[in-house]
RONUTI-397050 format. One record per residue: residue in one letter; x, y, z of N, C-alpha, C in turn. Coordinates in steps of 0.2 Angstrom, whole numbers, plus 2048, in hexadecimal, padded with zeros to 3 digits. Example, Ala and Ser with C-alpha at 12.3 -4.5 7.8 and 13.67 -1.06 7.14 Angstrom:
RONUTI-397050
a8427E482783E7EA8278427F0827
s8407F58238447FB824840800827
//
This chain:
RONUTI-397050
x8047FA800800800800804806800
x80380B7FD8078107FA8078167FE
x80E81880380D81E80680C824804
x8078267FD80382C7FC7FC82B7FE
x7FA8228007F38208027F282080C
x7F981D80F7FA81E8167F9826818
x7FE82A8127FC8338167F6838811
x7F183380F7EE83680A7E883B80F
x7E884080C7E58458127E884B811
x7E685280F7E98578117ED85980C
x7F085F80A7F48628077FC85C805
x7FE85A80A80385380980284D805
x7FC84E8047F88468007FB84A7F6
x7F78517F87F98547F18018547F1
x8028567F280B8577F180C8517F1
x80C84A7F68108447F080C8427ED
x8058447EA80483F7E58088427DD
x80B8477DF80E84C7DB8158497DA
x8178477E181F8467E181D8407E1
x81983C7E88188377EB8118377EF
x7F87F08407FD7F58467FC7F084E
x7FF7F084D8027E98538057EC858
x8077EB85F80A7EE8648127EE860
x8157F286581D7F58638217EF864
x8207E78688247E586D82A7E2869
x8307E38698357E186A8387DE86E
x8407DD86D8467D887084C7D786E
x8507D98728587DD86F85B7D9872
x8647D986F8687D88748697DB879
x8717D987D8717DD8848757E2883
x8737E78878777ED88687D7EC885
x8827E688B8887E688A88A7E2885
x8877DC8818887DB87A8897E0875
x8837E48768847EB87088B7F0871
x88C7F08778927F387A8997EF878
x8987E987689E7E387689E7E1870
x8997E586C89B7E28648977DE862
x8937DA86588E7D58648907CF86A
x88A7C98658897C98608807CB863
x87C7CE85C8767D285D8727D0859
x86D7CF85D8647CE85B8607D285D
x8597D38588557D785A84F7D6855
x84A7D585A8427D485783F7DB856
x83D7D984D83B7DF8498337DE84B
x8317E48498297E48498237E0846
x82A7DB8418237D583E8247D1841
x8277D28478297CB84C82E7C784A
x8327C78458397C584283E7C6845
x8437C28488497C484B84F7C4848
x8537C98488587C98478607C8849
x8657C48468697C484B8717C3846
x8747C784987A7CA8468807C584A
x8867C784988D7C284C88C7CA850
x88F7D184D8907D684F88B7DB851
x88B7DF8548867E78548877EB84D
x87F7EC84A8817EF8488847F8848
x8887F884188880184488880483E
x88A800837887805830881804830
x87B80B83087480882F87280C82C
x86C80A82986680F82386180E826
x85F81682585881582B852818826
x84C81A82784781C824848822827
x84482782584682D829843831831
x83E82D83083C82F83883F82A83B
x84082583A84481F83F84B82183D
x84D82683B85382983D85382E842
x85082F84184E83584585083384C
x84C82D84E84B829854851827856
x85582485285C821853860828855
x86082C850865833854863837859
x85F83585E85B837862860835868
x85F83186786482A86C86C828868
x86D82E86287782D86387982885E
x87382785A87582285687682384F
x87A82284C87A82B84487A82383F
x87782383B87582183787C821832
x87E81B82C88082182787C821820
x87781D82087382281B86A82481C
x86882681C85F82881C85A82A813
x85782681485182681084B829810
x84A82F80E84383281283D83380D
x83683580F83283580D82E839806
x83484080A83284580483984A807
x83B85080584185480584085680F
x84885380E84985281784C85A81A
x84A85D81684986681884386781C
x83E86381883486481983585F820
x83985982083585282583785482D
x83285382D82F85783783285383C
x83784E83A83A84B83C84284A83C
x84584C83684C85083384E854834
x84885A83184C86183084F864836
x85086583B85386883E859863842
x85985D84186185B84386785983E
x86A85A84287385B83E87485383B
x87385383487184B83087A84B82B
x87F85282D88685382988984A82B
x88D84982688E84082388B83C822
x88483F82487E83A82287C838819
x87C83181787A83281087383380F
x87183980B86983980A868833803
x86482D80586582980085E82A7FB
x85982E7FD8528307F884D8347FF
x84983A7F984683E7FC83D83D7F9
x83E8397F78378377F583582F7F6
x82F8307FA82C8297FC82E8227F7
x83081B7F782F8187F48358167EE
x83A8207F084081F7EA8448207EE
x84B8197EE85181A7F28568197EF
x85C81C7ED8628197EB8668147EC
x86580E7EB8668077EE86D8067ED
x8708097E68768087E487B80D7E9
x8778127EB87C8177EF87B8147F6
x8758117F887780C7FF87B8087FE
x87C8057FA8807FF7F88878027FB
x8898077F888E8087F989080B802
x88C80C80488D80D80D88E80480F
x88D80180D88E7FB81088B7FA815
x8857FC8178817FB81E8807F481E
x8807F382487F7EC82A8797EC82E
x8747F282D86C7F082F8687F582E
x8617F682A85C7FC8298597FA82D
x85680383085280283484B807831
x84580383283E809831839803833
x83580883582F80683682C7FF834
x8297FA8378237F783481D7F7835
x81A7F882F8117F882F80D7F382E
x80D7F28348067EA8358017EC82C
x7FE7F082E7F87F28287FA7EF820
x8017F181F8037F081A8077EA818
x80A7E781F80E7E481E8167E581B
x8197EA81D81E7EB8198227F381E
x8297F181C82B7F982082E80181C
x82D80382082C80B81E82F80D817
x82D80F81183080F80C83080B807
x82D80480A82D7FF8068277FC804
x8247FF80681B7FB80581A7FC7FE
x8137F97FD8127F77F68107FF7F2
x8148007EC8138047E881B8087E7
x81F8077EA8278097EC82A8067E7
x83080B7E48328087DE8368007DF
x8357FC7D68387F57D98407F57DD
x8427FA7D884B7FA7DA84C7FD7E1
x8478027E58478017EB8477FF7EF
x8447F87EE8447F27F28487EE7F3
x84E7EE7EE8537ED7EF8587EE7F4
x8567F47F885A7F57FF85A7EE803
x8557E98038537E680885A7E1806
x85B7E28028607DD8018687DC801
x86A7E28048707E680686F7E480F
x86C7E481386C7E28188637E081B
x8667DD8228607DD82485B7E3826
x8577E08288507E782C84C7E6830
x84D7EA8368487EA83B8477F183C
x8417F084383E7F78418367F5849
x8357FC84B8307F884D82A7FA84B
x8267F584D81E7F884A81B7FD84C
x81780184881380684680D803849
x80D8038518077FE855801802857
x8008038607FB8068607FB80B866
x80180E86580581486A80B817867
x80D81D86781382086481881E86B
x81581E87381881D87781E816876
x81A81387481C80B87481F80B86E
x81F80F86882481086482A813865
x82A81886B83081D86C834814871
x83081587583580F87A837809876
x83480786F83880186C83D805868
x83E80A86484580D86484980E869
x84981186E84D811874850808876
x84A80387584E7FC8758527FB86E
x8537FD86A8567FC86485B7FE864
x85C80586686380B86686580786B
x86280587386680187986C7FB876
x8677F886F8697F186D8707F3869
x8707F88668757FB86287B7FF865
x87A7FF86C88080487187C809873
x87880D87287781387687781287D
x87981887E87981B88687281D885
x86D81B88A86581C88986581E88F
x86C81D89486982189C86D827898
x87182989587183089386C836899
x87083A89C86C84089D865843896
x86784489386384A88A85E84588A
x85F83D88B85883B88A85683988E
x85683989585583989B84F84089B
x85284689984E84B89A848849894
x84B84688E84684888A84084288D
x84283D88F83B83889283883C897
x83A84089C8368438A083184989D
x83484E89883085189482A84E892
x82B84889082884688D822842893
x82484089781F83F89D81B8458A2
x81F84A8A181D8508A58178518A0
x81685189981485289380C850894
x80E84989680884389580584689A
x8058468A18038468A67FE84F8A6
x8018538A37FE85A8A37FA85B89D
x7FA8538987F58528927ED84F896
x7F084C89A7EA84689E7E784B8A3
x7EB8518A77E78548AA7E185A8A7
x7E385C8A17DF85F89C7DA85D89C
x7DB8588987D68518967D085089C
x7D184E8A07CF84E8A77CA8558A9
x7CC85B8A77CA8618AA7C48638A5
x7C385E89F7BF8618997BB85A899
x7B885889D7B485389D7AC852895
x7AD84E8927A984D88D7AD850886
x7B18538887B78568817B785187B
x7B38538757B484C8707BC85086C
x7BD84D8667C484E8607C384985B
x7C384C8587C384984F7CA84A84D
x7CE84684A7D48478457D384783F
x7D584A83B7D384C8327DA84F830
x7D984D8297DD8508247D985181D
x7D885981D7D585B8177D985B812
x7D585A80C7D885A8057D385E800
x7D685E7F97D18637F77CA85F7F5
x7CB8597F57C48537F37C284E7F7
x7C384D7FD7C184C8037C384F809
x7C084E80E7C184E8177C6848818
x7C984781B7CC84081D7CD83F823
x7CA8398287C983B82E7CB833831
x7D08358347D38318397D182B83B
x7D482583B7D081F83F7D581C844
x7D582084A7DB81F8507DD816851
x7D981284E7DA80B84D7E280A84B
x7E380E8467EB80F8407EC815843
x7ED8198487EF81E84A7F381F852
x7F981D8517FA81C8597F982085C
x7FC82785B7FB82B8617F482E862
x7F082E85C7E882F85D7E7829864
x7E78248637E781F8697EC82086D
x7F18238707F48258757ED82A876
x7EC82F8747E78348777E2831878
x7DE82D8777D88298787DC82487E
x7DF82487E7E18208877E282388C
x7E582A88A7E782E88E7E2831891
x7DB83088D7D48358907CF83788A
x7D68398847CF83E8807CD83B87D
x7C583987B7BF8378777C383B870
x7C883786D7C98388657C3833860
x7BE83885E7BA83485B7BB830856
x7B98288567BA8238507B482484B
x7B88238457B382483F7AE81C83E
x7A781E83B7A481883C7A6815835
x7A78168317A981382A7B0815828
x7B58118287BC8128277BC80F821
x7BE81281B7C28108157C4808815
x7BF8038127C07FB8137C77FA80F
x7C97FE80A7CE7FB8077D47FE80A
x7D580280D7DB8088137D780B818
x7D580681D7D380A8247D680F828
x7DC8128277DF8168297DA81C828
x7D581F8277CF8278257CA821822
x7C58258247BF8258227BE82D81C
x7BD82C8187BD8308127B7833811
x7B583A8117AF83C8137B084280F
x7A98438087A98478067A784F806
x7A98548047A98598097A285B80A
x79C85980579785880779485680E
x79785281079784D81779B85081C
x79E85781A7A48588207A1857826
x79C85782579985982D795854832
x79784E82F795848831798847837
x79C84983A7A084A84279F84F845
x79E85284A7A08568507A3857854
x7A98598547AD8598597AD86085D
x7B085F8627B18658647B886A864
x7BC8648607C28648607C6861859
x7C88658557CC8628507D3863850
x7D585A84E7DC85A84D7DF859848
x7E285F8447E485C83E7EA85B83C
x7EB8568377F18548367F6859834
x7FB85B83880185E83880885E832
x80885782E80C85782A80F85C826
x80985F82380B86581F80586B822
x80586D8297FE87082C7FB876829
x7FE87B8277FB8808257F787F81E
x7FB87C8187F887B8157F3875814
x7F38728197ED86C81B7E587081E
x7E98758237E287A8247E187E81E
x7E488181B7E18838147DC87E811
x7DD87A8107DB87580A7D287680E
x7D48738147CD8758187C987B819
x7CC88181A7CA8868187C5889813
x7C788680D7C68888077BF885806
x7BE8808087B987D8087B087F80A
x7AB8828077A68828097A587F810
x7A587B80F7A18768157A487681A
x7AD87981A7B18758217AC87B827
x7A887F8257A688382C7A1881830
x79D87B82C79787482D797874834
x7A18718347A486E83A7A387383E
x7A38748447A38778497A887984D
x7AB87584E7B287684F7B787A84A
x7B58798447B987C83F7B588283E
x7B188583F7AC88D83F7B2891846
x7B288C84A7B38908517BB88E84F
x7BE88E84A7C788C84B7C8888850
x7C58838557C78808597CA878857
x7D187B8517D48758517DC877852
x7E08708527E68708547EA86B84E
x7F086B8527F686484D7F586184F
x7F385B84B7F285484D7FA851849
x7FF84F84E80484C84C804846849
x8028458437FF83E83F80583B83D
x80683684080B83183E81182F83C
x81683683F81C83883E81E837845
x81C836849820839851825831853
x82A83285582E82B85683083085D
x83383385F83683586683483786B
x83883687383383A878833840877
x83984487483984B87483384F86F
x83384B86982E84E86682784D867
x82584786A82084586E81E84B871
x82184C87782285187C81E85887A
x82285A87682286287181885F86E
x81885C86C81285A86880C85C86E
x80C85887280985587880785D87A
x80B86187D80A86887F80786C87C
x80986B8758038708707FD86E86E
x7FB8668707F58638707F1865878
x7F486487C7F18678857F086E886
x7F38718827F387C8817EA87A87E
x7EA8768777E38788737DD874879
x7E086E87D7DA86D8817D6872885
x7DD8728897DB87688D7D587F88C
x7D68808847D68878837CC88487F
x7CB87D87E7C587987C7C187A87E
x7BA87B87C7B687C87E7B187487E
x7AF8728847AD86A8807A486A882
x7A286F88079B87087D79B873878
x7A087587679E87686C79A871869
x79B86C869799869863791866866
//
């Protein structure tokens, strides 16, 4: 299934069709193995395990599971990403100098230029829904398939928590040498719990508070189905009623696809919308007749819905706190 159909919704759907879920649980070697050179196993997210003589340390990652790996110290030496890693809400702002950018468009990877790094293990994501990992799902060019064949690949699954994602990279990076008691990410785990905890007491203080997730486009609504959404379901456990759509798209259950006729088939009193490309996602929505149906969307009572990009505590964290600013400010008898 083609990563223009997973992020289809919103201003982002337009731009690549132009260019372009199981628990997290793992199992790693031991710290001191990783420390000692090997030798090194570790179960991937299809439940596949892997196992090395040595640790590795040439790796190719996808781009957000790079992201997560240099979180924790771990420098990649090449990365693959989605679309130009200027734009990716997960890249651009860290120091990626020696890094090889080996493709900036979904599905295209320069397999001959990996080739030449000689990596020893890719790391990305896996997608239960799809069966296959990040970059590689169905619709990605043939020759880019060919990475899998330069080395192995793990990764963890795309389950049913971003929590449980963050903490199976931290076992991953531990399995590869990080210092994971580090001070930097010592703070950034408590950010990120100070985070949770001042999410949950919002939550709590706005009793009845419903949220819808959406990504507009110019020819549908596209509205979230927290089933495929980890951290819509981090927020649905942590308190907030994120609304489930009653008909999800039988052949891509990730959105229920609602036309704009229908926008107003929900009520929420809070909308969250996908953040990837945000401004121009609220535009698209904007322009629309109808987005004023929604009531939430009349009264601007929407926020960033971080959709499917988040791997770490810190930017969890950052996330987290611009979602409890909009609770807090909600009104939960709008709708």
């Amino acid at each position: 299934m083609s990563y223009v159909r997973r992020l289809a919704g919103g201003a982002l759907a337009a731009l690549l069709a132009t260019t372009v879920l199981a628990a997290c649980g793992s199992s790693a070697s031991s710290d001191d193995d990783a420390k000692s050179g090997g030798p090194w196993s570790f179960t991937s997210g299809n439940g596949k395990t892997v196992k090395l003589d040595a640790t590795p340390k040439r790796i190719i990652a996808s781009g957000a599971e790079a992201a997560a790996l240099l979180s924790f110290g771990i420098k990649p030496v090449g990365i693959y990403a989605t679309g130009p890693v200027k734009d990716d809400k997960n890249l651009k702002d860290l120091d990626l100098s020696g890094i090889t950018i080996l493709g900036e468009t979904w599905g295209e990877i320069d397999v001959e230029k990996a080739a030449s790094l000689k990596p020893d293990l890719i790391v990305a994501d896996w997608w239960p829904a799809e069966k296959a990992y990040s970059g590689l799902e169905e619709g990605a060019k043939a020759s880019s398939k060919k990475l899998l064949d330069l080395a192995p690949i793990v990764g963890i699954s795309q389950g049913d928590s971003i929590e449980e994602l963050a903490q199976g990279y931290e076992e991953l990076a531990a399995s590869l040498g990080a210092d994971v008691d580090d001070p930097e990410i010592a703070k950034s785990k408590k950010a990120f719990e100070t985070a949770k905890s001042n999410f949950e007491k919002a939550v709590e203080a706005k009793p009845g508070l419903t949220a819808l997730a959406v990504s507009p486009s110019d020819d549908l609504l596209y509205v979230a189905n927290p089933k495929y959404a980890p951290e819509l379901l981090d927020f649905q456990r942590w308190g907030l009623d994120v609304i489930n759509p009653d008909k999800p798209d039988k052949g891509f259950p990730y959105w229920e696809n609602l036309s704009w006729e229908n926008a107003d088939k929900y009520q929420p009193d809070l909308l969250l919308i996908d953040n990837r490309m945000y401004e121009s996602t609220v535009k698209q929505g904007e322009k629309q007749p109808t987005w004023s149906n929604i009531k939430a969307a009349k009264a601007k009572a929407y926020v960033e819905w971080p959709a499917y990009w988040m791997h770490t505590y810190g930017e969890y964290a950052t996330q987290l706190d611009a979602l409890t600013a909009a609770i807090e400010k909600a009104d939960p008898d709008l709708a």
